[in-house]
C-alpha positions as a Markdown table, in Angstrom:
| # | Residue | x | y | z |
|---|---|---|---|---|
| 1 | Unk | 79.1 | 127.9 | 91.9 |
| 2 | Unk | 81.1 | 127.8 | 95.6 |
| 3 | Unk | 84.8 | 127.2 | 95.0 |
| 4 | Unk | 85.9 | 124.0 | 96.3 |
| 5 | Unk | 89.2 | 123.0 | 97.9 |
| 6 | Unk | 92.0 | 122.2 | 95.6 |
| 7 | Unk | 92.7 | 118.1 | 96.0 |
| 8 | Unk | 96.5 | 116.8 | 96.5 |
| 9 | Unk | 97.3 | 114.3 | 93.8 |
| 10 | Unk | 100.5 | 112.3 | 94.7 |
| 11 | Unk | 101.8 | 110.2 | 91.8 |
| 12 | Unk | 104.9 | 107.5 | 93.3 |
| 13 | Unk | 106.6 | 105.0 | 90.8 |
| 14 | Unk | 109.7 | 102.8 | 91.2 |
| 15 | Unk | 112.5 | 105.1 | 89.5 |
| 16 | Unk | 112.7 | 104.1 | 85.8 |
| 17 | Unk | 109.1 | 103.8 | 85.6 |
| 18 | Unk | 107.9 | 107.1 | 84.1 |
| 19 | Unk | 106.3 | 109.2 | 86.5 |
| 20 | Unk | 108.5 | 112.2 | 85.9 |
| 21 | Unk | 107.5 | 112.2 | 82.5 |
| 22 | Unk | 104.4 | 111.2 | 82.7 |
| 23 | Unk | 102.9 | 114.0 | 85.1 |
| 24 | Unk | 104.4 | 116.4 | 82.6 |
| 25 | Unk | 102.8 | 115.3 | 80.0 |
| 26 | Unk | 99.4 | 115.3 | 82.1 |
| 27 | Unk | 99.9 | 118.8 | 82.9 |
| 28 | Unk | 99.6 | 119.5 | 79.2 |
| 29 | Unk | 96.0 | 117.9 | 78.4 |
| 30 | Unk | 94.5 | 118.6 | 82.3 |
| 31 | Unk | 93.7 | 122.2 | 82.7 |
| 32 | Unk | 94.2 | 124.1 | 85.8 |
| 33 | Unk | 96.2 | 121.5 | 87.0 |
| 34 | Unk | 99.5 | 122.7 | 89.2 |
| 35 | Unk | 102.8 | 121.2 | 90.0 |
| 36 | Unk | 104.7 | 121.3 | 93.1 |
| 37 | Unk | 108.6 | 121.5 | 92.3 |
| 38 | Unk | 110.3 | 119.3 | 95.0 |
| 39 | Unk | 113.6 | 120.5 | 96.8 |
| 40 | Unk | 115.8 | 117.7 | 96.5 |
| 41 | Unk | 119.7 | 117.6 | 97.2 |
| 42 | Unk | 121.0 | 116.0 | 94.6 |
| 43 | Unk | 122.7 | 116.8 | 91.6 |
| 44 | Unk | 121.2 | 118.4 | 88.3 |
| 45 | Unk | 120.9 | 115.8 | 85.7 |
| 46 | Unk | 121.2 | 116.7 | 82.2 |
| 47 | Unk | 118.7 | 118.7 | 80.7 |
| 48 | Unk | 117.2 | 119.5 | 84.5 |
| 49 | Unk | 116.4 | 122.8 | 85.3 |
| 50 | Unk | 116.3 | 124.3 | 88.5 |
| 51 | Unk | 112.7 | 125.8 | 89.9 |
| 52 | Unk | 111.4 | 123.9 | 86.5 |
| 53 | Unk | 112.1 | 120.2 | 87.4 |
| 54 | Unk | 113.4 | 120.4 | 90.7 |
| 55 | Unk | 114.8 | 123.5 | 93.3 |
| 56 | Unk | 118.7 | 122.1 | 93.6 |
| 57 | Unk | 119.7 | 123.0 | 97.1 |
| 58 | Unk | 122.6 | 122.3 | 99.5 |
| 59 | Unk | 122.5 | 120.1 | 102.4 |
| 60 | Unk | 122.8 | 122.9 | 104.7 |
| 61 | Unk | 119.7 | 124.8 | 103.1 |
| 62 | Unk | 117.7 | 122.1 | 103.1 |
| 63 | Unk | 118.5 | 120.9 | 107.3 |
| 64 | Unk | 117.8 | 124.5 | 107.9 |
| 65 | Unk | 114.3 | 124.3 | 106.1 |
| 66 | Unk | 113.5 | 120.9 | 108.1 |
| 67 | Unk | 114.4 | 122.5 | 111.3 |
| 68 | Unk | 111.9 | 125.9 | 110.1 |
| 69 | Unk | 109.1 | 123.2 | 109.8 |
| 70 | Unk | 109.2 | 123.8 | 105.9 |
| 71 | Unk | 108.1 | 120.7 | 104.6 |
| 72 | Unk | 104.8 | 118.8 | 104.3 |
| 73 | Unk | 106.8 | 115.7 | 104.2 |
| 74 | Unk | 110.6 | 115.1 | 103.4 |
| 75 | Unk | 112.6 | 111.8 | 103.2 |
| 76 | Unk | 116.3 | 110.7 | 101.9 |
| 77 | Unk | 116.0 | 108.6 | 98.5 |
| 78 | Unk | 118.8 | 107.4 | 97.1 |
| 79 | Unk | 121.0 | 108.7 | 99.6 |
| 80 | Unk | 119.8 | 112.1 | 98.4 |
| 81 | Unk | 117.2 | 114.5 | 100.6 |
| 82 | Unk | 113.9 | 115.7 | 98.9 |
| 83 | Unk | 110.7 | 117.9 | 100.2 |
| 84 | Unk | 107.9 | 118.9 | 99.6 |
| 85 | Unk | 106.9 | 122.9 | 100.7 |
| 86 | Unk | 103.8 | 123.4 | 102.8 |
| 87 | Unk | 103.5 | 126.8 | 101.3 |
| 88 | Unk | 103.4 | 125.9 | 98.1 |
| 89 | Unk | 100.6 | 123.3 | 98.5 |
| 90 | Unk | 98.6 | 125.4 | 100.8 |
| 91 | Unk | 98.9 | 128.3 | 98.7 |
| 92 | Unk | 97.2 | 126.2 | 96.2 |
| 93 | Unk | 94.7 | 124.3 | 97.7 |
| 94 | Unk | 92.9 | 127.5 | 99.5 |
| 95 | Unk | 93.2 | 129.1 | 96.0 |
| 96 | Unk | 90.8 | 125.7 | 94.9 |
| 97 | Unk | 93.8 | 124.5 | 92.8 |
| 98 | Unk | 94.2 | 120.9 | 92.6 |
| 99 | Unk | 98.0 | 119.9 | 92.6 |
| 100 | Unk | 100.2 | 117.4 | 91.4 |
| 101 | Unk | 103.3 | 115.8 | 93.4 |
| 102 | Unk | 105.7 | 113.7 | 92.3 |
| 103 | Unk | 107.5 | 112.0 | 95.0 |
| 104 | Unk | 108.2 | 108.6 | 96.8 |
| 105 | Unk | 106.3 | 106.1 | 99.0 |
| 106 | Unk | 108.0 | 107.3 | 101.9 |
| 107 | Unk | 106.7 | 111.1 | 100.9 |
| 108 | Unk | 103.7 | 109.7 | 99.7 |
| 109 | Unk | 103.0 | 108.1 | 103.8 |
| 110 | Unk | 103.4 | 111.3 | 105.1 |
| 111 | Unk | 101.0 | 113.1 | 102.7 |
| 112 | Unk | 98.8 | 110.8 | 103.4 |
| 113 | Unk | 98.9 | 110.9 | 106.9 |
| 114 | Unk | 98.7 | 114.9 | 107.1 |
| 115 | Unk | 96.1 | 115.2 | 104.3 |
| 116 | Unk | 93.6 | 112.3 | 104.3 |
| 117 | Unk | 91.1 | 113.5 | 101.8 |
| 118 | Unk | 94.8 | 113.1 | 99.1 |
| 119 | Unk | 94.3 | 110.8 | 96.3 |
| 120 | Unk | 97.8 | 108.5 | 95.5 |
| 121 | Unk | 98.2 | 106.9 | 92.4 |
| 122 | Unk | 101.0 | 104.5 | 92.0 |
| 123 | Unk | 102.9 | 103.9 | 88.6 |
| 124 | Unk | 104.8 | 100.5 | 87.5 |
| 125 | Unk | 106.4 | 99.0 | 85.0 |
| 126 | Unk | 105.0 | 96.7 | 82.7 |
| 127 | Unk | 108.0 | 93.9 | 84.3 |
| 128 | Unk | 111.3 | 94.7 | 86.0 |
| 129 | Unk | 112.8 | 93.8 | 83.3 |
| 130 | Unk | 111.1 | 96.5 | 81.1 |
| 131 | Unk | 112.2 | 98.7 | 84.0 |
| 132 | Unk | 115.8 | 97.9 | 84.3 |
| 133 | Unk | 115.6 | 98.3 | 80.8 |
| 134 | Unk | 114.5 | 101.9 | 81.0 |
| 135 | Unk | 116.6 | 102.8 | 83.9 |
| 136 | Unk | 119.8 | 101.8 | 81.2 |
| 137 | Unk | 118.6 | 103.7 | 78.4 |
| 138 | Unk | 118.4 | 106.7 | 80.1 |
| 139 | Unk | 122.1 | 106.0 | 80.5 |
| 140 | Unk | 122.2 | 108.7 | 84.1 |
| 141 | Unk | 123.5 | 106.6 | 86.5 |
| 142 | Unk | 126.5 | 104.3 | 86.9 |
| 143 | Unk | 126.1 | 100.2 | 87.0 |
| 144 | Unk | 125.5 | 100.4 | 90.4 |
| 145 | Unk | 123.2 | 103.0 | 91.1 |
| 146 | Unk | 121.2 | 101.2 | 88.9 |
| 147 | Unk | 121.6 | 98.0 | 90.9 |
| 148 | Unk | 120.8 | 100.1 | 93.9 |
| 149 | Unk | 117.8 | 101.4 | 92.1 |
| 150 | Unk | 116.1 | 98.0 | 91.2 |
| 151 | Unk | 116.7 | 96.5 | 95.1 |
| 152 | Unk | 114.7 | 99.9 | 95.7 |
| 153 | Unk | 112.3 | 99.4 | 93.3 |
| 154 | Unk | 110.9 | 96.0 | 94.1 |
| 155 | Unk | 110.9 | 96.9 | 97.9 |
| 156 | Unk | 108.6 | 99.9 | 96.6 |
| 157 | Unk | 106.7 | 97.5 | 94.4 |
| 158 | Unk | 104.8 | 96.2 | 97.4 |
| 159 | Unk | 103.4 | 99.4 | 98.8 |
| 160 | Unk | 100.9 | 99.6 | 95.8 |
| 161 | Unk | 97.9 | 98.4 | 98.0 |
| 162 | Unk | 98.3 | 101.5 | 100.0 |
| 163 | Unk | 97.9 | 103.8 | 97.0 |
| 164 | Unk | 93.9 | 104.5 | 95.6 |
| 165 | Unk | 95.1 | 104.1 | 91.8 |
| 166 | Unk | 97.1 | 101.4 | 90.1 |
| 167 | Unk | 99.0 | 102.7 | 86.4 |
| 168 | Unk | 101.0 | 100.2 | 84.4 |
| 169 | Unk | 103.1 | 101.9 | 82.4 |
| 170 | Unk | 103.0 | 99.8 | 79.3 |
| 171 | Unk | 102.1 | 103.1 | 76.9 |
| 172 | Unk | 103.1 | 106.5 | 77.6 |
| 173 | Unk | 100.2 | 107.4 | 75.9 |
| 174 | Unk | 97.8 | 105.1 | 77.6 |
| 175 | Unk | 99.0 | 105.8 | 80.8 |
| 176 | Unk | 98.7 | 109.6 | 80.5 |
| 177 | Unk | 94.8 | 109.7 | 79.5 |
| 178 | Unk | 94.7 | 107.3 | 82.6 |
| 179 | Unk | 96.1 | 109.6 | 84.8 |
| 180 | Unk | 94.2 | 112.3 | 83.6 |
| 181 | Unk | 90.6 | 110.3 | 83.8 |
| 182 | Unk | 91.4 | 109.7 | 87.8 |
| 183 | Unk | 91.9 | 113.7 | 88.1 |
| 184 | Unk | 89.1 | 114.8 | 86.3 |
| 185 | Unk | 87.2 | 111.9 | 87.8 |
| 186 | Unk | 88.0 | 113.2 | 91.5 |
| 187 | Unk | 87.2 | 116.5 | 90.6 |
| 188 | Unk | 83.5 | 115.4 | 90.0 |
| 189 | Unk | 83.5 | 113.4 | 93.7 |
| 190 | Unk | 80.3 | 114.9 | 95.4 |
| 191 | Unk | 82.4 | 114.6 | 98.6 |
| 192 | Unk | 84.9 | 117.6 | 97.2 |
| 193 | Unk | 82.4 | 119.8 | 96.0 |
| 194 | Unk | 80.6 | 122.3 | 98.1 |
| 195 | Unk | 77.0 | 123.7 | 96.6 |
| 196 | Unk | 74.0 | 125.4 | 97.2 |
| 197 | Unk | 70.5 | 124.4 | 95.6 |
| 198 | Unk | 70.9 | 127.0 | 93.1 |
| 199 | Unk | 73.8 | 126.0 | 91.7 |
| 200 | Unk | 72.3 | 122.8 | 90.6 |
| 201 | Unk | 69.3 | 125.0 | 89.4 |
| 202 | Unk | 67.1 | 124.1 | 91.9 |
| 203 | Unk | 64.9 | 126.5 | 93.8 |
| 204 | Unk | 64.4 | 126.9 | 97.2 |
């Protein structure tokens, strides 16, 4: 069977909504299914690891990698910069991966706007409540980050209709097998596949 292009998948949530965790836990019930490790300036959190979660770099690195042309997209979040490499996400589409990104609205735009066949899939909470709740619990950020966070969020909230897939988040469970539906469901779109007569077992 002809090898198809790999497809982008860009997963964007409000922060405190669960994309982080849930596109790991996608990557263990999707096969074949890779991950693009933003760069992001920011600080480690507890537990991160760097190259695993994200690739920590300073300021300085990551101007110099905007001014190579490095980045598919990049954007500052939270007063803190994060990319996305080209490399990486060529090297895996030619090589008919499919990829998962885990990034922003503003990232998201830009994906969008240089890779048009991308499929986005935006992530919510069940309320903002539930997410301010979430964004507590995971007791990482000071009173008001968190404040800073939530104005964030609900400006995010509305770009939804610009996305191909709505998850809410109400089961992590739930949302995963959701998540992994729309992949394998995009990776059956006669529009991405590339075959000949023969491999459908028809002669010519």
């Amino acid at each position: 069977m002809s090898r198809r292009r790999g497809t982008l998948i860009v997963v964007s949530a409000p922060s405190g909504a669960g994309k982080t965790t849930l596109c790991r836990e996608v990557r263990s019930v999707v096969p074949e299914l890779a991950y693009s490790v933003s760069y992001t300036t920011r600080a480690p959190r507890a537990g991160e690891m760097d190259g695993v979660d994200f690739r920590f770099v300073a300021e300085a690195v990551f101007s110099e990698m905007v001014a190579r042309s490095e980045f598919a997209e990049w954007a500052v979040v939270h007063g803190n910069l994060y990319g996305t490499s080209t490399r990486t996400l060529e090297q895996a589409l030619e090589a008919g991966r499919d990829i998962l990104l885990d990034i922003d609205t503003q990232g998201a735009r830009q994906l969008r706007s240089r890779y048009p066949e991308a499929v986005l899939i935006f992530v919510v909470a069940p309320t903002m409540a539930e997410l301010e709740q979430r964004l507590r619990e995971r007791r990482s950020d000071a009173p008001q980050e968190i404040a800073r966070r939530l104005v964030r969020a609900r400006e995010e909230v509305v770009a939804w209709r610009e996305y191909d897939y709505l998850i809410i988040n109400r089961d992590l469970k739930e949302a995963v097998d959701q998540l992994a539906a729309v992949i394998q469901a995009e990776r059956c779109r006669t529009s991405r596949l590339s075959l000949r007569r023969s491999d459908l077992g028809i002669s010519d």
